[in-house]
C-alpha positions, 0 to 999 in steps of 0.5 A: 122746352120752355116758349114764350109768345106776345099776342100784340094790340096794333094801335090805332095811333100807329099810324096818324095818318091814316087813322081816319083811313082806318076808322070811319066815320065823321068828315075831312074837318069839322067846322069850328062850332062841330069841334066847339060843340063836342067840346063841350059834350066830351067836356061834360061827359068825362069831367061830369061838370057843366062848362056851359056859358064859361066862354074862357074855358072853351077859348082855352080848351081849343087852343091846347087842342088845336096845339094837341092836333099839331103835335099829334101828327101835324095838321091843325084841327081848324082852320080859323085863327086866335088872336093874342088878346089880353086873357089870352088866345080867342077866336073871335069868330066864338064870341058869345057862343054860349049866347047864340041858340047854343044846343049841347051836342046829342050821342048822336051827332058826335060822328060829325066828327072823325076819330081823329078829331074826337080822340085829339079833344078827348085827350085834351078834356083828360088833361085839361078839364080839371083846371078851373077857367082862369088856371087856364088862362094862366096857362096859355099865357106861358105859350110862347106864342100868345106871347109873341103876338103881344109883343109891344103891348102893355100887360092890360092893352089890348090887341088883335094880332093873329098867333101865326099858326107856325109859332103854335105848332113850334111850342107843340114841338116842345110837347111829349104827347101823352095818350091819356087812354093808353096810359102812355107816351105816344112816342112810346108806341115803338116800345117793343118792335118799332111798329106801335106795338103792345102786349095784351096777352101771352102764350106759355108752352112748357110750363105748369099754368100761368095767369096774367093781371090785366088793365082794369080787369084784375087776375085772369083764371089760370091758364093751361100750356099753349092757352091765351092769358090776357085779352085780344083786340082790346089794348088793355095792357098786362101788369103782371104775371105768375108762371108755375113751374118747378125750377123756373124764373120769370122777370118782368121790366115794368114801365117807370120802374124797371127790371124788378126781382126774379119771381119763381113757382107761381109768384107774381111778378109786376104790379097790381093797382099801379097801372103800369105796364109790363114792357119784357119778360124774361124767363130762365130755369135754375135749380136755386133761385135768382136774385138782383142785386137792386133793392129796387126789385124787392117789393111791388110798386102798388101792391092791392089794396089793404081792404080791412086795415087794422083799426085803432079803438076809438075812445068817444070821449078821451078824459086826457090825450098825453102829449107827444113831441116831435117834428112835423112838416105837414103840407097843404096839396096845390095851392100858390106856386113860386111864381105867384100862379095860383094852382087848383089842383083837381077841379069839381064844379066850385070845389077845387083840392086847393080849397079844400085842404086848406080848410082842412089842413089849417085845423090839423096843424092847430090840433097838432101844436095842441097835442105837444108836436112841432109842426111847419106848414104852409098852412100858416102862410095862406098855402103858397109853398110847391112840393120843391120847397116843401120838401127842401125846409123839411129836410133842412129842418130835420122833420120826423115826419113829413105829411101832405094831403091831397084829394083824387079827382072827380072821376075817381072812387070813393075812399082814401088812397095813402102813398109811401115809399116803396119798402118804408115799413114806417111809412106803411105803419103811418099810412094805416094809422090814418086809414084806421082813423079816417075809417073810424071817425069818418066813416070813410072806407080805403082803396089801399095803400100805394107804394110809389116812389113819388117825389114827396116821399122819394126826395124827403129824409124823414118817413113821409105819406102823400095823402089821398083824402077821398075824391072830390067828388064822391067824397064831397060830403064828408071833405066838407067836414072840415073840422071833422076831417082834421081831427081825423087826420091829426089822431091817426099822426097822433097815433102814429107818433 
């Protein structure tokens, strides 16, 4: 007989209110320049840029999360209350904080704070901190209450009427709280048995061996029956599995996909390089072997990374490049959105991905048009077109080929990072043509190709790639390189076509 046991992970946010009760350390609340003060630390330690004398950023950065703390379980982080003026809520009690003996908090100091308050400022940094000051006020002006607390004034008018603490919790209502740590809804902590349980490792009796991929960790050695495959106490998430045993059947259900394909004998069932979470295993013997009716089922969302792509012979001084046809969208990533809103994309200290890809997206699309091809893009009109509209006039102009760029963020490893559509042999094809090209014209390495179905390349008729062209800031160097860049990107389309 065949037994499965799930060796769950308690997590600490299971209960929010006790999680002080839980975890030591750090006071009932901290006072508004403890809170601000390790803003700016965990701001500095996970971004790896500097906030110091940026007075907007801070301001905003407490408002999301003091708005995060009453989502999370209710209660403010702070006391003092912000102010509706005209760039948005202020405290004014943080007026010229960066100009009154401002020390940086120490590693040391940090247990000022209780777990609660530094994981609530934690979460906010990893969803906030990659926006630029003045994307943030923007931001904050779509609160509803900041806007009730300009009520009656003129767009430039000053004011001082409190944002009730009521209003700021009502628009936390409206909140799905994300678990930047746990890459997971908070509410999703009652996935498997109500209680805010995940699965971190497995038991298997009755069978041959069996292994685990796990969150951040890879592949696990092979585990004999009765044996634990996974971690313990760490909740680090499996992502995949492989089980050998004759006759057997395993499916996994994993997070934003589903119920994927039967896999049998040793086959892996999941994902790896994705991060997403196994949710269920089911297990069953059968002498031939089990298939689902779902194409969706058939291929791995993120497979691993392709570490020696096939490159494609460069020639240092080309005599003639014939010319090709076709049509090509090729979009900026980030930039103008329809509402006028301007959208950095990630951030690094004066970098932003907007900026950056319009430099280089201008040029690809003139070497483009030089190469014979048709091409659409809002790189002719100043890259003020969101992904929605993108994709819409590529798909009513009937594009053969639909390409957008993008650069990971600054925390992210270097190399280049291509997303497809699951399954789409075409997309692949293209996505190796730009590594190859990149590789040999940049020097630029890759972390593989993603097959995901992203709204770009879900949404799209034509073969599609969403482009990672390196990250921002590992990769700075050669982004910089526009020129250069371009052409790089323009020949592997090129070559593709």
């Amino acid at each position: 007989m065949i037994t499965l046991t799930f060796v769950v992970y308690f997590d600490v946010i299971n209960d929010v209110n006790s999680f002080d009760n839980e975890f030591l350390g750090g006071s009932i609340m901290a006072t508004l320049r403890d809170i601000s003060r390790y803003l700016v630390y965990s701001y500095e330690l996970i971004t790896q840029s500097k906030i110091t004398n940026s007075e907007l950023t801070l301001q905003k950065l407490l408002y999301f999360a003091q708005k995060g703390s009453l989502a999370f379980n209710g209660e403010p982080l702070f006391n003092e209350k912000f102010v509706g003026w005209t760039h948005g809520p202020v405290l004014t009690d943080l007026r010229f904080f960066f100009d009154e003996n401002f020390e940086n908090m120490c590693p040391e100091e940090i247990e000022i704070l209780t777990d609660r308050e530094k994981y609530i400022i934690d979460n906010v940094i990893v969803e906030y901190g990659q926006y630029a000051a003045w994307a943030l006020r923007d931001l904050t002006h779509k609160e509803e209450a900041w806007i009730k607390s300009r009520d009656g004034l003129q767009k430039d008018e000053p004011g001082n009427y409190v944002i009730k603490i009521e209003d700021i919790k009502e628009d936390a209502s409206r909140i799905r709280l994300y678990d930047h740590q746990f890459d997971m809804y908070v509410d999703e902590y009652d996935d498997f048995t109500g209680e805010g349980l995940r699965i971190e490792a497995i038991i298997i009796d009755g069978v041959d061996e069996y292994r685990v991929h796990v969150q951040n960790k890879g592949w696990t050695a092979w585990v004999e029956p009765g044996g634990i495959a996974g971690t313990t106490g760490k909740g680090l998430r499996i992502e995949a599995i492989e089980i050998k045993k004759e006759g057997l059947n395993y499916q996994v259900h994993v997070k934003n996909v589903g119920w994927m394909d039967w896999a049998r004998n040793g086959e892996t069932a999941g994902t790896t390089g994705g991060g997403l979470r196994i949710e269920a295993i089911r297990l069953l013997t059968s002498v031939e072997p089990l298939k689902v009716d779902d194409s969706r089922a058939s291929f791995a969302i993120a497979p691993p990374p392709i570490v020696n792509p096939v490159l494609v012979a460069v020639a240092s001084k080309p005599k003639v490049q014939a010319k090709k046809s076709g049509k090509i969208y090729f979009a900026v990533g980030h930039g103008i959105m329809t509402n006028g809103v301007w959208d950095p994309g990630c951030v690094d200290k004066n970098y932003t991905e907007a900026g950056l890809m319009f430099a280089i997206g201008k040029p690809v699309v003139a070497k483009l048009r030089n190469m014979g091809f048709t091409v659409n893009s809002d790189a002719d009109t100043g890259n003020n077109k969101n992904i929605a509209v993108g994709v819409a006039e590529a798909n009513n102009w009937g594009a053969d080929l639909y390409v957008s760029i993008h650069c990971d963020y600054n925390l992210a490893p270097s190399g280049t990072l291509p997303i497809v559509y699951p399954g789409s042999v075409d997309g692949v094809r293209l996505a190796n043509c730009l590594i190859a090209s990149i590789k040999s014209r940049m020097g630029l390495g890759t972390r593989g190709i993603i097959q995901r179905d992203d709204w770009e390349v879900a949404d799209t008729n034509a073969t599609a790639c969403i482009f990672e062209t390196g990250s921002i800031r590992a990769d700075i160097n050669k982004l910089l390189d526009a020129e250069k860049f371009a052409e790089a990107i323009a020949q592997g389309i090129y070559d593709y076509m």
